[in-house]
KERO-5011 format. One line per 4 residues: their letters; for each residue x negated, z negated, y negated of N, C-alpha, C, CB. Coordinates in steps of 0.001 Angstrom, whole numbers, plus 500000, padded with zeros to 6 digits. Glycine has a CB too. Example, Ala and Ser with C-alpha at 12.3 -4.5 7.8 and 13.67 -1.06 7.14 Angstrom:
# KERO-5011
as> 486810/492200/505690/487700/492200/504500/486800/492200/503300/488692/490954/504473 ~ 487150/492920/502250/486330/492860/501060/487100/492130/499970/485916/494275/500598;
# end
This chain:
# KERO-5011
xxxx> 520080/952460/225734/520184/953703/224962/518962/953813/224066/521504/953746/224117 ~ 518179/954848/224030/517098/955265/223287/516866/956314/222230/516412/955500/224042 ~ 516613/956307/221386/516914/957241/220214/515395/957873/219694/517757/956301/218893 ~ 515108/959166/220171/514154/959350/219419/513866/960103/217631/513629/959913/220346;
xxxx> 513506/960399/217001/513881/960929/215666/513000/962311/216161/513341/959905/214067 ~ 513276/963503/215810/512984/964937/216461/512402/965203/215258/514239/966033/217038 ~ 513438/965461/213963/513122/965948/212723/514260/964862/211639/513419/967835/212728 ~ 513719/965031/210029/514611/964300/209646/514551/964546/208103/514438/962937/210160;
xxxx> 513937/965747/208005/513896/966485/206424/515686/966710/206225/512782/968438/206409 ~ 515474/967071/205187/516946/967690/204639/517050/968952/203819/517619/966690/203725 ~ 517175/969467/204323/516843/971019/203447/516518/971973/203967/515874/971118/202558 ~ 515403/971473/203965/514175/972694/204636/512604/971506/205246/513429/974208/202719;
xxxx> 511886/971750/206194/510900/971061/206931/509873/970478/205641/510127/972166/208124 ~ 509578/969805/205387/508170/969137/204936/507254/969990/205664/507925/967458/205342 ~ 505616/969932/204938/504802/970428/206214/504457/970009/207232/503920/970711/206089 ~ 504868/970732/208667/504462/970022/209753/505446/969103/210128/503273/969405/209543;
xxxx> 506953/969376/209125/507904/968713/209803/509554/969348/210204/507959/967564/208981 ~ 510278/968937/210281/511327/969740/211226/512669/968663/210459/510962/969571/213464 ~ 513728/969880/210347/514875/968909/209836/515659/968361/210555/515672/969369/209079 ~ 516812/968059/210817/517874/967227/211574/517618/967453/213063/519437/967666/211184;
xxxx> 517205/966472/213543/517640/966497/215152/517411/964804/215696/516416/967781/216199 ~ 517787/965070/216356/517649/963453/217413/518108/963726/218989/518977/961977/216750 ~ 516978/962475/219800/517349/962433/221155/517770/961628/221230/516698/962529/222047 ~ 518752/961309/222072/519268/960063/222795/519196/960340/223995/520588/959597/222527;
xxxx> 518725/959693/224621/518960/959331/225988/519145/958253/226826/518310/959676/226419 ~ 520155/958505/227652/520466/956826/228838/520558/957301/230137/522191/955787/228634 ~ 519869/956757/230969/520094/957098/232512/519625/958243/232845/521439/957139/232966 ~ 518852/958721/232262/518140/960205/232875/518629/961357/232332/518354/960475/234418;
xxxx> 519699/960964/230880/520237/961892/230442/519840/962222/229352/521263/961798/230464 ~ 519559/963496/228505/519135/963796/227310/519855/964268/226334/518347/964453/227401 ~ 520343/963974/225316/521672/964381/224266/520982/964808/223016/522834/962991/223851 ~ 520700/966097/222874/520256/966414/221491/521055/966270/220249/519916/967638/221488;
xxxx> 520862/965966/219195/522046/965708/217874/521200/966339/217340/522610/964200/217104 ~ 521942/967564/217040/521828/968721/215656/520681/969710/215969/521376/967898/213993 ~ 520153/970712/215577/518746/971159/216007/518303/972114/214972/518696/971857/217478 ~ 518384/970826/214115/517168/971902/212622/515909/972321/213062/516518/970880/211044;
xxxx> 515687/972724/212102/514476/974028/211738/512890/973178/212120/514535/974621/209519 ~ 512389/973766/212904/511610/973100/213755/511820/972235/214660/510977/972673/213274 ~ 512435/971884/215308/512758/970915/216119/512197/971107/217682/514219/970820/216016 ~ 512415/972719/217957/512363/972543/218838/510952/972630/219454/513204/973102/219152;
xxxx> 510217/973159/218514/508859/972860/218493/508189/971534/219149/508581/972879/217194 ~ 509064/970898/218121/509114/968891/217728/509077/968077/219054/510898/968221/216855 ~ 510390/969181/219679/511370/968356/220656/510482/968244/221742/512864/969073/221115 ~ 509094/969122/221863/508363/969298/223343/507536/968599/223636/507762/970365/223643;
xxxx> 507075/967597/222136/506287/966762/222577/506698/965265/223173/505524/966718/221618 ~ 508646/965704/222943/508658/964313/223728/509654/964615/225609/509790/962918/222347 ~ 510034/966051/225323/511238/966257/226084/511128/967590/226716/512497/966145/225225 ~ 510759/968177/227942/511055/969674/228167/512251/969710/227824/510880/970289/229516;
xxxx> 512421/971365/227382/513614/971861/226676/514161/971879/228459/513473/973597/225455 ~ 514114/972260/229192/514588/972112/230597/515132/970736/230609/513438/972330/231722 ~ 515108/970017/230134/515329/968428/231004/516593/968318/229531/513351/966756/231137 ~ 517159/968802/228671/518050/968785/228064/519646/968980/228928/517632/969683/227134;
xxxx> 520570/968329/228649/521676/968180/229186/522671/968629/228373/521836/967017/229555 ~ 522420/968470/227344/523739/968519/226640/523394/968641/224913/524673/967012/227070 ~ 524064/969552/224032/523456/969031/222942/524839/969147/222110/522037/969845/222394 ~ 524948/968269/220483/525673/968282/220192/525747/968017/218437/526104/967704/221088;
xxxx> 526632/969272/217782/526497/969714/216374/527262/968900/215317/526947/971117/216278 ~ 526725/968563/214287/527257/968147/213221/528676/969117/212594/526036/968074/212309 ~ 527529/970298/211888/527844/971413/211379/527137/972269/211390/528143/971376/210469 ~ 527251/973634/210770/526551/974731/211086/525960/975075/209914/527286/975756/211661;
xxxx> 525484/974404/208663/524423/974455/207921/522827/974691/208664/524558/973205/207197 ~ 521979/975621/207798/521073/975941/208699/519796/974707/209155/520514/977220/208074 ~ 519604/973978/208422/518754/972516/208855/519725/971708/209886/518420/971368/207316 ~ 520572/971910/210186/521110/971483/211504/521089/972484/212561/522458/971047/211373;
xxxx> 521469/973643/212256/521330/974377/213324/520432/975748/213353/522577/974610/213641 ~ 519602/975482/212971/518457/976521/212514/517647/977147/214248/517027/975400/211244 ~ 517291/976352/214724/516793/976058/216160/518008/976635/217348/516538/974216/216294 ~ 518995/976795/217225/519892/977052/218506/519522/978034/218854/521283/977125/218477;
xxxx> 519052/979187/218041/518604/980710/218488/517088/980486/219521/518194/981821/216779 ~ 516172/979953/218777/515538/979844/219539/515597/979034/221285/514896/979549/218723 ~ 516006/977650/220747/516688/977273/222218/517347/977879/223150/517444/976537/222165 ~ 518193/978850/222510/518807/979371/223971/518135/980800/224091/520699/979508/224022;
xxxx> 516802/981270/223564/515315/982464/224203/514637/981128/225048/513752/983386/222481 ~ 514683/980285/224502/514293/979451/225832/514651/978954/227007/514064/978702/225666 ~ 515784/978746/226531/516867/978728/228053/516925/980168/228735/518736/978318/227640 ~ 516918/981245/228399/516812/982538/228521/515593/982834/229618/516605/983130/227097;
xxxx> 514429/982196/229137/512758/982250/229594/512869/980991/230976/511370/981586/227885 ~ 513266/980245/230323/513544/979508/232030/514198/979596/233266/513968/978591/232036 ~ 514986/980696/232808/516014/981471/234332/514854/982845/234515/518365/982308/233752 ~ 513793/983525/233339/513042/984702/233858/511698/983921/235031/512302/985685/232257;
xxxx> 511223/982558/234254/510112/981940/235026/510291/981257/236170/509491/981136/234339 ~ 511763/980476/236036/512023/979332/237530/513524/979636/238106/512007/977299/237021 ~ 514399/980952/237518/514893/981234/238194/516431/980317/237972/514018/981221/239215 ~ 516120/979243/237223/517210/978621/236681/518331/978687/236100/516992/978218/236238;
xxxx> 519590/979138/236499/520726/979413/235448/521451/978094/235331/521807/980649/235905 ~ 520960/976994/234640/521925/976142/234804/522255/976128/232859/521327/974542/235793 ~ 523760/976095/232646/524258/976269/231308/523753/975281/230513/525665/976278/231214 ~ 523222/975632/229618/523501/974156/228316/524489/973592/227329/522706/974212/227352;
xxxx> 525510/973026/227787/526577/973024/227187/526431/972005/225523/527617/972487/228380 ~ 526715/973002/224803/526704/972857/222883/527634/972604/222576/526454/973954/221877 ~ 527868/971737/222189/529171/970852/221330/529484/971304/220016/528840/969264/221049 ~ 530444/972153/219872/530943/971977/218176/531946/972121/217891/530513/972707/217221;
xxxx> 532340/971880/216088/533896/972352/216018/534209/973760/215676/534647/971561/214973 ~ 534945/973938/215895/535857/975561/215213/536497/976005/214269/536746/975995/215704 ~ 536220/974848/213185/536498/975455/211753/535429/976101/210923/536988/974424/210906 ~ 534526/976777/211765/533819/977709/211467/533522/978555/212270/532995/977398/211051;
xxxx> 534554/979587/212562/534440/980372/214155/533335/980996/214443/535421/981489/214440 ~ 532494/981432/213686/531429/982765/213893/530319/981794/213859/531334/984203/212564 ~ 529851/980533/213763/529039/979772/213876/529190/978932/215291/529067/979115/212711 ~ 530624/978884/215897/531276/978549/216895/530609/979072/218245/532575/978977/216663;
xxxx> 530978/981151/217533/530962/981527/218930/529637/982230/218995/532226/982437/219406 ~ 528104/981710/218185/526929/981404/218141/526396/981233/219070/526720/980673/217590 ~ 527102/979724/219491/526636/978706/220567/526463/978984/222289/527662/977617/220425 ~ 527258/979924/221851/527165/980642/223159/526413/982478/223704/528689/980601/223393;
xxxx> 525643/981810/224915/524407/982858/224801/524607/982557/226691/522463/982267/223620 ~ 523368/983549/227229/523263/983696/228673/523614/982746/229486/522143/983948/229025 ~ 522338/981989/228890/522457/979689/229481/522325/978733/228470/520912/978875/230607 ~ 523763/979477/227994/524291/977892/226713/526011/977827/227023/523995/978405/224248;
xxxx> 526701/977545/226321/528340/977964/226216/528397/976628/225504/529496/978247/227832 ~ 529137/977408/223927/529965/976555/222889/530677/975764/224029/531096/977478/221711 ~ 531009/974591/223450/531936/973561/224096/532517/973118/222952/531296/972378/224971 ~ 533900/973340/222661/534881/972986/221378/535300/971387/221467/536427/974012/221428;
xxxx> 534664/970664/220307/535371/969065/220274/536384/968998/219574/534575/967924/219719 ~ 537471/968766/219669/538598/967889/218752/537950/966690/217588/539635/966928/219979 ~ 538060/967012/216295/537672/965816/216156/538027/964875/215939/537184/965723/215733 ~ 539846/964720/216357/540491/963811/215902/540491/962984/217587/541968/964374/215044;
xxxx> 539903/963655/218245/539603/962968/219654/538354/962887/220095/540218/963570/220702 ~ 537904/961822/220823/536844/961181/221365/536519/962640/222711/537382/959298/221969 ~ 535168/962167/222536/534402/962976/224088/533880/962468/224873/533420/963832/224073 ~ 533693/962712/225805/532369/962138/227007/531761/963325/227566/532962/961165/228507;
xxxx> 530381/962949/227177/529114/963380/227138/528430/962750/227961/528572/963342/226035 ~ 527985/963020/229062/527218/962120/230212/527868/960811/229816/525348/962057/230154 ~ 527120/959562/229995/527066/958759/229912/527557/957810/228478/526145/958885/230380 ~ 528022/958811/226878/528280/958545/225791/529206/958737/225881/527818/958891/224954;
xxxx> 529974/957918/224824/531345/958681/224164/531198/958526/222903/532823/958134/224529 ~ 531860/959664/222180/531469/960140/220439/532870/960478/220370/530165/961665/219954 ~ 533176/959436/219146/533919/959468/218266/533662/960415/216805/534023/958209/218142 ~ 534436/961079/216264/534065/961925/215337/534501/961028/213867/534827/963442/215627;
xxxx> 534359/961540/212523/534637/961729/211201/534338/962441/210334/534503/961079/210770 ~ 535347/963049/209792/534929/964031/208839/534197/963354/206955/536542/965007/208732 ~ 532912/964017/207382/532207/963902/206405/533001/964705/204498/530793/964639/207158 ~ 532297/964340/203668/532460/965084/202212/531065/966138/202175/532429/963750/200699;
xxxx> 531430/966808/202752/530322/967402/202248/530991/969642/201604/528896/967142/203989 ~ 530249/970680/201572/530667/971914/200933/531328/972624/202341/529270/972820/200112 ~ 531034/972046/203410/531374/973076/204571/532154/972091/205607/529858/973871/205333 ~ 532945/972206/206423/533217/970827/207480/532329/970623/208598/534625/970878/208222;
xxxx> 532196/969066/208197/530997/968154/208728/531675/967498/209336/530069/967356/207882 ~ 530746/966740/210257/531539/965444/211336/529936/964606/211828/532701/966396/213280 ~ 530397/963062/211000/529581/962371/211800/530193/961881/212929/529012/961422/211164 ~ 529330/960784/213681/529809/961135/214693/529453/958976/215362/528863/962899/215435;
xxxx> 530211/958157/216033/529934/957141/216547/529892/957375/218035/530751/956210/216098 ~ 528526/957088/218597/528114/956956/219728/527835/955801/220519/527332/957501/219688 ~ 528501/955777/222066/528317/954343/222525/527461/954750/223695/529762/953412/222911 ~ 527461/953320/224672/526950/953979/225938/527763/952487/226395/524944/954426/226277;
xxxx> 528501/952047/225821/529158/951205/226527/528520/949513/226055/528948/951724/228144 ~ 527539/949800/225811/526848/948481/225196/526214/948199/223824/525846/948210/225961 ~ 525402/949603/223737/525009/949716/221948/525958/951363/221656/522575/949946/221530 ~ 525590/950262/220205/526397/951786/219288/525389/952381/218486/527794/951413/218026;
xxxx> 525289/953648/218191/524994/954371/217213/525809/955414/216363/524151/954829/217639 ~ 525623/955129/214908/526093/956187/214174/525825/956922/213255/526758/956023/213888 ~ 525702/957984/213015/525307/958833/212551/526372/959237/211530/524904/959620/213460 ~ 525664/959637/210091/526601/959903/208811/526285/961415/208752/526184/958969/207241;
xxxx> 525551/961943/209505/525073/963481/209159/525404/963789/207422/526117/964738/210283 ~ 525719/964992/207467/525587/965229/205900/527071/964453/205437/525483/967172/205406 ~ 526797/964355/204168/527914/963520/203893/527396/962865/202162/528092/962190/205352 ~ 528440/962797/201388/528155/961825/199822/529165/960773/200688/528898/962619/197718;
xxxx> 529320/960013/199448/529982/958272/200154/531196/958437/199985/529597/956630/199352 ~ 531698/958396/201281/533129/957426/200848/533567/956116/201937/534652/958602/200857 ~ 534874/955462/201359/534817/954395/202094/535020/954227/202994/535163/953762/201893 ~ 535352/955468/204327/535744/955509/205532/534494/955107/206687/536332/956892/205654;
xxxx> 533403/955408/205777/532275/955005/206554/531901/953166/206673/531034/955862/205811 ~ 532551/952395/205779/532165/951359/206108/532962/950778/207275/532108/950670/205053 ~ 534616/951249/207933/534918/950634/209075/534626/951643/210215/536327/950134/209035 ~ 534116/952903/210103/533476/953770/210585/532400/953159/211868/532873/954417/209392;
xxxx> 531419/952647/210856/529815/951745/211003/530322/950377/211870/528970/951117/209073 ~ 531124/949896/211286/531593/948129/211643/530745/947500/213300/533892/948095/211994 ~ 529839/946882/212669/529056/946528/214192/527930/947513/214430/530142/946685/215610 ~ 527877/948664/214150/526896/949316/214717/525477/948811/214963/526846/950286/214078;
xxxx> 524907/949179/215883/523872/948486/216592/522172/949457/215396/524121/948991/218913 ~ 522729/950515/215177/521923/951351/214183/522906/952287/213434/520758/952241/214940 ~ 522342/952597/212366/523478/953740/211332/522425/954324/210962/524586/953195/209856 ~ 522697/955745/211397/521669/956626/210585/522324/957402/209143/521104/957881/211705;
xxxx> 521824/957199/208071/522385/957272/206860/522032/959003/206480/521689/956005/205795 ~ 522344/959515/205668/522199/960852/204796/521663/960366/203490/523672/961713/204548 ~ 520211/959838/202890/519342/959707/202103/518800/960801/201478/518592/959109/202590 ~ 519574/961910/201110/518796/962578/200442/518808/962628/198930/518917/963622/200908;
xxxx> 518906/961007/198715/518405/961738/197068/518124/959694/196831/520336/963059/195545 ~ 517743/959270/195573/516966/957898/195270/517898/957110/194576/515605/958023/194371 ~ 518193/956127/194779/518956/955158/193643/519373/956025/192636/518022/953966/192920 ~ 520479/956033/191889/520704/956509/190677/520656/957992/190352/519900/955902/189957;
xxxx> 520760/958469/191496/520745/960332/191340/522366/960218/192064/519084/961592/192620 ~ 522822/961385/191929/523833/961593/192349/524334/963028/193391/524361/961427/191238 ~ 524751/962633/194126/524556/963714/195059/525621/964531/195385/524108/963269/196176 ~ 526878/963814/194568/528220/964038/195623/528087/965788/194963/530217/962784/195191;
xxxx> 527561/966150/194484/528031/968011/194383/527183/968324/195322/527720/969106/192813 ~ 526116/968189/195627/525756/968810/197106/526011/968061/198333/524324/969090/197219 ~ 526648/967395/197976/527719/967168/199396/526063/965564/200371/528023/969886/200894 ~ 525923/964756/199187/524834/963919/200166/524441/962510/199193/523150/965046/200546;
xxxx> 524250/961753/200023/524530/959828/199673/522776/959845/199267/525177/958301/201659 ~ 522779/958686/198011/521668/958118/197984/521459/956401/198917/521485/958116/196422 ~ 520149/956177/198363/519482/955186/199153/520504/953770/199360/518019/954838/198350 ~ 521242/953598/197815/521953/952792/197411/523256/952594/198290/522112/953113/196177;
xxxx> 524060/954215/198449/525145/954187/198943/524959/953554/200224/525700/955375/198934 ~ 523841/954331/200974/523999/954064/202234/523498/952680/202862/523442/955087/202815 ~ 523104/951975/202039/522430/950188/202276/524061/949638/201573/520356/949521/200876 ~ 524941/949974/200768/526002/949361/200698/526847/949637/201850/526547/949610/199563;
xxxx> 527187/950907/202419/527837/950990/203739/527303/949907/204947/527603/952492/204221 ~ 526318/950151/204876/525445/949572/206081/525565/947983/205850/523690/950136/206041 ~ 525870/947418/204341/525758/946052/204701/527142/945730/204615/524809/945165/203830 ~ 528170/946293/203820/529881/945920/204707/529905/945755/205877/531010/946953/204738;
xxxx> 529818/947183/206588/529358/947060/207780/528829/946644/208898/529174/947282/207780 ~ 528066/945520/208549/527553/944227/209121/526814/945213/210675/529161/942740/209456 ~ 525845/946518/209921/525310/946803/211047/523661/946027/211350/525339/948373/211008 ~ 523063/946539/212247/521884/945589/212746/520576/946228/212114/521758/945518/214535;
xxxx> 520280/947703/212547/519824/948363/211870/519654/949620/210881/519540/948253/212288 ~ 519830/949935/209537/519874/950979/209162/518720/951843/208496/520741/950836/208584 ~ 518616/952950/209501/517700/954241/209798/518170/955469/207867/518590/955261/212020 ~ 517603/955532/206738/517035/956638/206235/517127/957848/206315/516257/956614/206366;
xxxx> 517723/958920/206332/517227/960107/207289/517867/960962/206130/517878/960297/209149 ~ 517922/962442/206276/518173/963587/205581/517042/963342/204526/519730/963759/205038 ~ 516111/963135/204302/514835/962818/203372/514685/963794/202568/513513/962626/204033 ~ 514701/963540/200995/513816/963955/200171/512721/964933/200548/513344/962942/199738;
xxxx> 512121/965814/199943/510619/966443/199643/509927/965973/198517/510635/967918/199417 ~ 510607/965035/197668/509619/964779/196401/510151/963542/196845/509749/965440/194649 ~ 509113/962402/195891/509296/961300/195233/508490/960506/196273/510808/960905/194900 ~ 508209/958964/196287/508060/958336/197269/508968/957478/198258/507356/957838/196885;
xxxx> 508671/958257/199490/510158/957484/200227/510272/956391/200523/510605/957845/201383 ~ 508758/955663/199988/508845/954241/200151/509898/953175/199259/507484/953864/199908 ~ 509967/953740/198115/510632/953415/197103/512189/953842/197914/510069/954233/195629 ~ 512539/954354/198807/514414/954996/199169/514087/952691/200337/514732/957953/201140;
xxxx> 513397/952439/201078/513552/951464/201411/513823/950597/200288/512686/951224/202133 ~ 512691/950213/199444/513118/949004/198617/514188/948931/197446/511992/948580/198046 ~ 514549/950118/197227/516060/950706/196767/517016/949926/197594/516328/952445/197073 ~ 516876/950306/198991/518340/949961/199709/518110/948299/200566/518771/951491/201117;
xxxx> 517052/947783/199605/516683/946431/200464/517554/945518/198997/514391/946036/200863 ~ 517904/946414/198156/518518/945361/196727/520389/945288/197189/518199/946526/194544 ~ 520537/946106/198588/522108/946115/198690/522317/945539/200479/522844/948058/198309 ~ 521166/945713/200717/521397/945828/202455/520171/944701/203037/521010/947823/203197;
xxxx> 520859/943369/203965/519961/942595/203993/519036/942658/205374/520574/941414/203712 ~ 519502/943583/206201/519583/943929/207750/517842/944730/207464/521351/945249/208395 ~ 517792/945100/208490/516636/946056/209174/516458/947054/208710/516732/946443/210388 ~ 515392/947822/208223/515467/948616/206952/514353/949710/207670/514970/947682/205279;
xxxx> 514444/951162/208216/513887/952146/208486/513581/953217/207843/514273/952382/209160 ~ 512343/953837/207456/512779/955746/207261/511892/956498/208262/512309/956579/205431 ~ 513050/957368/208392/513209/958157/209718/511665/958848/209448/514791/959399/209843 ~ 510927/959003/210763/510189/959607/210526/509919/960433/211829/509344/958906/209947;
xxxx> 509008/961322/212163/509141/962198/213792/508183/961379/214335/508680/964090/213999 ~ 508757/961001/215733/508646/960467/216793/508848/958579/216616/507253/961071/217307 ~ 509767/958666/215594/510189/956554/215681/511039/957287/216658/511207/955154/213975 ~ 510882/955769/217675/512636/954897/218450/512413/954227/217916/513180/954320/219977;
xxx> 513943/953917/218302/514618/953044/218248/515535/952786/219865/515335/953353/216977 ~ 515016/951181/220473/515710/951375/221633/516667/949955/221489/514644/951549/223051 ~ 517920/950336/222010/518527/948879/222652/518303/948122/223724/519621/948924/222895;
# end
């Protein structure tokens, strides 16, 4: 299983950068997670938007899903140039209907998850949890049968995430704010929280992500190196991470 980082601002893009997205891919398959604002720009230097399989939503805040409009004028442009109608099936939930029925366009179609039930997605299966955050969120645990990944998408801390994580092979955290700030009113974990999840958790590596625009993000590592003794990342466009 291979993970590429697409975008990994939180908010709004840095310059020249793009917010929430990620690839995974195993076996020839491509799984987009989330598709903030620039991404899909992002996404071409590692992936034709054609060679996408499947993609799949946190929530419908616009740095997660800022990009779907454009993606599916592109899916649109690839049935005018090669004649292609093959669907792109978009994963989300439905406690936000009109963001729901978004997802669906010429060559896309919403695909509704349960999130109190597991999916299969090519070759993955994703387990859901509902995040704390102002709107309903869902991170999400991904396998392929051998490594795990998980993802906290937006989210402040609570303790469901540490048996959530348990083992994970990588945890991608919601870092948007530094030691000693506090986030839980906009709904998002600092450096601290998420190196204490991650080291209950007894995961292998933990990935940084939803990033700041100010401060130095070097300082969000050695923050979360005073709680977390494991493998210490910040997300940046174009890291893997492979198993």
């Amino acid at each position: 299983m291979k993970l590429t980082v697409i975008g990994c601002w939180g908010g709004f893009p840095a310059r020249d950068g793009a917010t929430s997205a990620y690839l995974i891919e195993k076996n020839n398959f491509s799984l987009l997670l989330d598709v903030g604002s620039g991404s899909l720009s992002k996404l071409q230097k590692y992936k034709p938007v054609s060679d996408l399989d499947a993609v799949v939503l946190s929530h419908y805040h616009h740095d997660h899903v800022a990009d779907i409009g454009v993606l599916q004028y592109a899916k649109l442009i690839e049935f005018y140039v090669k004649g292609s109608d093959k669907l792109l099936p978009i994963y989300g939930h439905t406690k936000n209907k009109e963001g729901f029925k978004s997802l669906t366009h010429q060559y896309t179609k919403g695909v509704a998850y349960q999130p109190e039930k597991e999916i299969n997605v090519g070759p993955f299966t994703i387990q859901f949890l509902e995040t704390v955050h102002p709107v309903p969120c869902y991170g999400m645990r991904i396998t392929d049968g051998e490594s795990v990944i998980v993802y906290t998408a937006d989210t402040s801390y609570k303790e469901e995430w540490k048996a959530f994580a348990k083992n994970a092979d990588l945890l991608i955290t919601d870092c948007n704010y530094y030691a000693g700030q506090d986030g839980t009113n906009a709904g998002h974990m600092n450096s601290e929280e998420g190196a204490i999840i991650a080291e209950t958790a007894g995961v292998q590596t933990l990935m940084l992500s939803h990033l700041p625009q100010f401060g130095n993000l070097n300082q969000l590592a050695e923050e979360a190196k005073q709680y977390y003794n494991g493998i210490i990342k910040i997300a940046a466009e174009g890291m893997v991470w492979d198993s």
